[in-house]
MARPA-814302 format. One line per 3 residues: for each residue x, y, z of C-alpha. Coordinates in steps of 0.2 Angstrom, whole numbers, plus 5000, padded with zeros to 4 digits. Example, Ala and Ser with C-alpha at 12.3 -4.5 7.8 and 13.67 -1.06 7.14 Angstrom:
<pts>
5062 4978 5039; 5068 4995 5036
</pts>
This chain:
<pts>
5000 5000 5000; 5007 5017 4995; 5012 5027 5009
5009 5047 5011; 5026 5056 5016; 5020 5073 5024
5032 5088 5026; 5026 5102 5037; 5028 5121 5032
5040 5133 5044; 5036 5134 5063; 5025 5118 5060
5027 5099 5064; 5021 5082 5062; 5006 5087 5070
4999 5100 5058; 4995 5086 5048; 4982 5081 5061
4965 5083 5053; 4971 5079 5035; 4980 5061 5041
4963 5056 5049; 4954 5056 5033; 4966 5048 5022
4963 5031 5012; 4983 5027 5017; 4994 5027 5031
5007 5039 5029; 5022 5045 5038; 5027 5064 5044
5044 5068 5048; 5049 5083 5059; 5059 5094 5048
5079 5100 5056; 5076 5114 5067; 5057 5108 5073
5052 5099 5088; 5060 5106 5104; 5063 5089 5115
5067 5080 5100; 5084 5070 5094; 5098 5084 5094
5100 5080 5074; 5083 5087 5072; 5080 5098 5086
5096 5109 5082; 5093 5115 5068; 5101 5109 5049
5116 5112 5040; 5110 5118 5022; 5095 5117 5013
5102 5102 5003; 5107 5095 5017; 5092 5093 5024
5083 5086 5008; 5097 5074 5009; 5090 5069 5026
5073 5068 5025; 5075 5057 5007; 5089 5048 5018
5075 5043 5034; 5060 5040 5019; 5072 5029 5011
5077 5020 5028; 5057 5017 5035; 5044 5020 5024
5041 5005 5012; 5037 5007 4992; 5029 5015 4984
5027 5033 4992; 5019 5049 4989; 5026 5062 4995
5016 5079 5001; 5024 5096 5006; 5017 5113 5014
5026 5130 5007; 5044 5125 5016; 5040 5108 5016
5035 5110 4997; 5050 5115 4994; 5060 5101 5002
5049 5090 4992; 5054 5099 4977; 5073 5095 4981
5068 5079 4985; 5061 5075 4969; 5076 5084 4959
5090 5075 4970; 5083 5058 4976; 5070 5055 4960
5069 5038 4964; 5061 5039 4978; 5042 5043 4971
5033 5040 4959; 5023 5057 4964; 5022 5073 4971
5010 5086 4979; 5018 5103 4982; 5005 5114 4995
5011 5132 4991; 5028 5129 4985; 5039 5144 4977
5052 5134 4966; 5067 5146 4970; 5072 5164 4966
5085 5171 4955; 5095 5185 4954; 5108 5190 4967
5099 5205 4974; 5085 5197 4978; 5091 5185 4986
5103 5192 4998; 5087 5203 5001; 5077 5188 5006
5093 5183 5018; 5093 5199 5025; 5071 5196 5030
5076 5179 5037; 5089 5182 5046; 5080 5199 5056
5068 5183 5057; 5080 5173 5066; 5084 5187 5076
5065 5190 5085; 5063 5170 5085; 5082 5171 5097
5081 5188 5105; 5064 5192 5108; 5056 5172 5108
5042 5161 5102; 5027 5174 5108; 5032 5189 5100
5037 5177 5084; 5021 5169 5085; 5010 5184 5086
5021 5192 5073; 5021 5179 5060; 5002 5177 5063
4999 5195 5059; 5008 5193 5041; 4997 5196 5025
5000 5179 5017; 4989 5173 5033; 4975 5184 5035
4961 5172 5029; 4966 5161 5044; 4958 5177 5056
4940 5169 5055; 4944 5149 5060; 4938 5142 5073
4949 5144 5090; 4954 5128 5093; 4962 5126 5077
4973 5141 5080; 4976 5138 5099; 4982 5120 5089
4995 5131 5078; 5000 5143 5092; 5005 5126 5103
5015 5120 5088; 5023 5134 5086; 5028 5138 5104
5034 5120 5107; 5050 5122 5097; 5066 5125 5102
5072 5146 5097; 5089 5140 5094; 5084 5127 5083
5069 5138 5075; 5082 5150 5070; 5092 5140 5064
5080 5134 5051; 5074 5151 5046; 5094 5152 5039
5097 5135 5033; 5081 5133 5025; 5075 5152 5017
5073 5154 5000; 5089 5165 4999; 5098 5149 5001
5087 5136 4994; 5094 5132 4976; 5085 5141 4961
5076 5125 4957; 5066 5132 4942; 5080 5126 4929
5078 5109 4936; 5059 5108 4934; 5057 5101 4916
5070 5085 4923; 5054 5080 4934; 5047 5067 4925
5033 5060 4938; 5014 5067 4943; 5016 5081 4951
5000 5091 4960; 5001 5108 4963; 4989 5116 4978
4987 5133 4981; 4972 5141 4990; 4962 5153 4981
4964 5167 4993; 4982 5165 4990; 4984 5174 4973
5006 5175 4971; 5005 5158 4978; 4992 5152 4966
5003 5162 4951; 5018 5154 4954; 5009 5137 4952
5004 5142 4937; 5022 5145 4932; 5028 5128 4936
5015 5120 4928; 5019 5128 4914; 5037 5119 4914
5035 5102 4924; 5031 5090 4909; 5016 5082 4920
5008 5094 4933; 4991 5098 4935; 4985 5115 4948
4971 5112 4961; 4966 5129 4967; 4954 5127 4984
4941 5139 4984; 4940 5150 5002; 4956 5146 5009
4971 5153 5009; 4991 5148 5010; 4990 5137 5024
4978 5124 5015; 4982 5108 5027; 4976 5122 5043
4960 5129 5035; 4953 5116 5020; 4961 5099 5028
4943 5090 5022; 4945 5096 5004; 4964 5092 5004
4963 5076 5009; 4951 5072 4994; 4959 5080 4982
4976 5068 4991; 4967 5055 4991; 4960 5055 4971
4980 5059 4966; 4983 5042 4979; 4969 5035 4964
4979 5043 4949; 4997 5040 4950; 5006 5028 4940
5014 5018 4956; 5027 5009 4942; 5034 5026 4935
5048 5035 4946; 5053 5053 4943
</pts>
């Protein structure tokens, strides 16, 4: 039985994938990305090395304990590890759904740019701690369609989020930003499997730059969930896990990336 491999989006963890794992046709398998997880083992809890590092890792531990065939699922950062997953370890699925995923940016400027935004991010997360992160990050635009959920669904986050380690958070936000992260966009046409693209339809430069990949993967396909916004597994998990489970229906188990 195909096995659902799910990579959680910055700040989260394994259990942000709560709701949607409880209505999925498979089992599937949720790693803590480096950097995540207070109490966890030092190798995760510290923080990771490099972006590509840390794709190496998570394709090292799927490789190591989840079984053939797999489907591997990613949220914004985690859609972007899945991303370097696919390009670097193709082997290991047949097929891939990236949750609001940027692919890479280019150009020197903007990217030392997006460094210099991380790393003032790193700095709250260390200096100032996971409250005043929290609150802050709440409050940015890309998650304002998440102010009319229900409260227990937020007070779920805000634990997720205060859990971790600010050492190891920081970390992450250095290693993992997408001034680091390779420019994958040149690698895009080498993907040869299924790859779903999700983007909610509150989420309009998220939902654009599916667009564009879709336009260069050679077998991609955009899902746009009506009424939510970026954080699709927090506000639509129901919708989601049906439109994971009719990919889990769809992909050809036999045909590697």
């Amino acid at each position: 039985m195909t096995t659902a491999v799910l990579i959680h989006g910055f700040s989260g963890g394994p259990a942000s994938w709560r709701r949607v794992e409880a209505l999925l046709d498979v089992p599937s398998y949720a790693p803590p990305v480096c950097g995540h997880g207070g109490g966890g083992p030092p190798a995760v809890s510290k923080g990771p090395s490099s972006f590509e590092a840390e794709v190496d890792r998570l394709g090292a531990i799927v490789r190591a304990e989840v079984p053939a065939p797999r489907l591997v699922v990613g949220y914004s950062l985690g859609g972007r590890l899945a991303l370097g997953l696919l390009v670097r370890h193709p082997d290991l699925f047949p097929g891939a759904v990236l949750i609001g995923a940027n692919p890479g940016i280019g150009g020197e400027d903007a990217r030392a740019a997006r460094r210099r935004d991380d790393e003032r991010w790193a700095r709250l997360i260390e200096e100032e701690g996971l409250t005043v992160f929290d609150n802050e990050w709440s409050a940015l635009p890309l998650f304002a369609s998440q102010y009319d959920l229900d409260a227990e669904r937020l007070a779920e986050q805000r634990r997720t989020r205060l859990g971790h380690d600010p050492a190891g958070l920081g970390a992450a936000m250095r290693a993992l930003g997408l001034g680091v992260m390779p420019d994958y966009r040149s690698a895009l046409r080498g993907v040869r499997c299924r790859v779903d693209l999700i983007v909610g339809g509150l989420d309009s430069k998220f939902e654009s730059l599916a667009r564009q990949m879709a336009e260069t993967l050679p077998n991609a396909s955009v899902h746009v969930v009506q009424g939510a916004g970026h954080n699709v597994p927090l506000e639509a998990p129901a919708e989601l896990a049906r439109l994971l489970n009719a990919t889990l229906g769809n992909v050809d188990w036999h045909n590697r990336c």
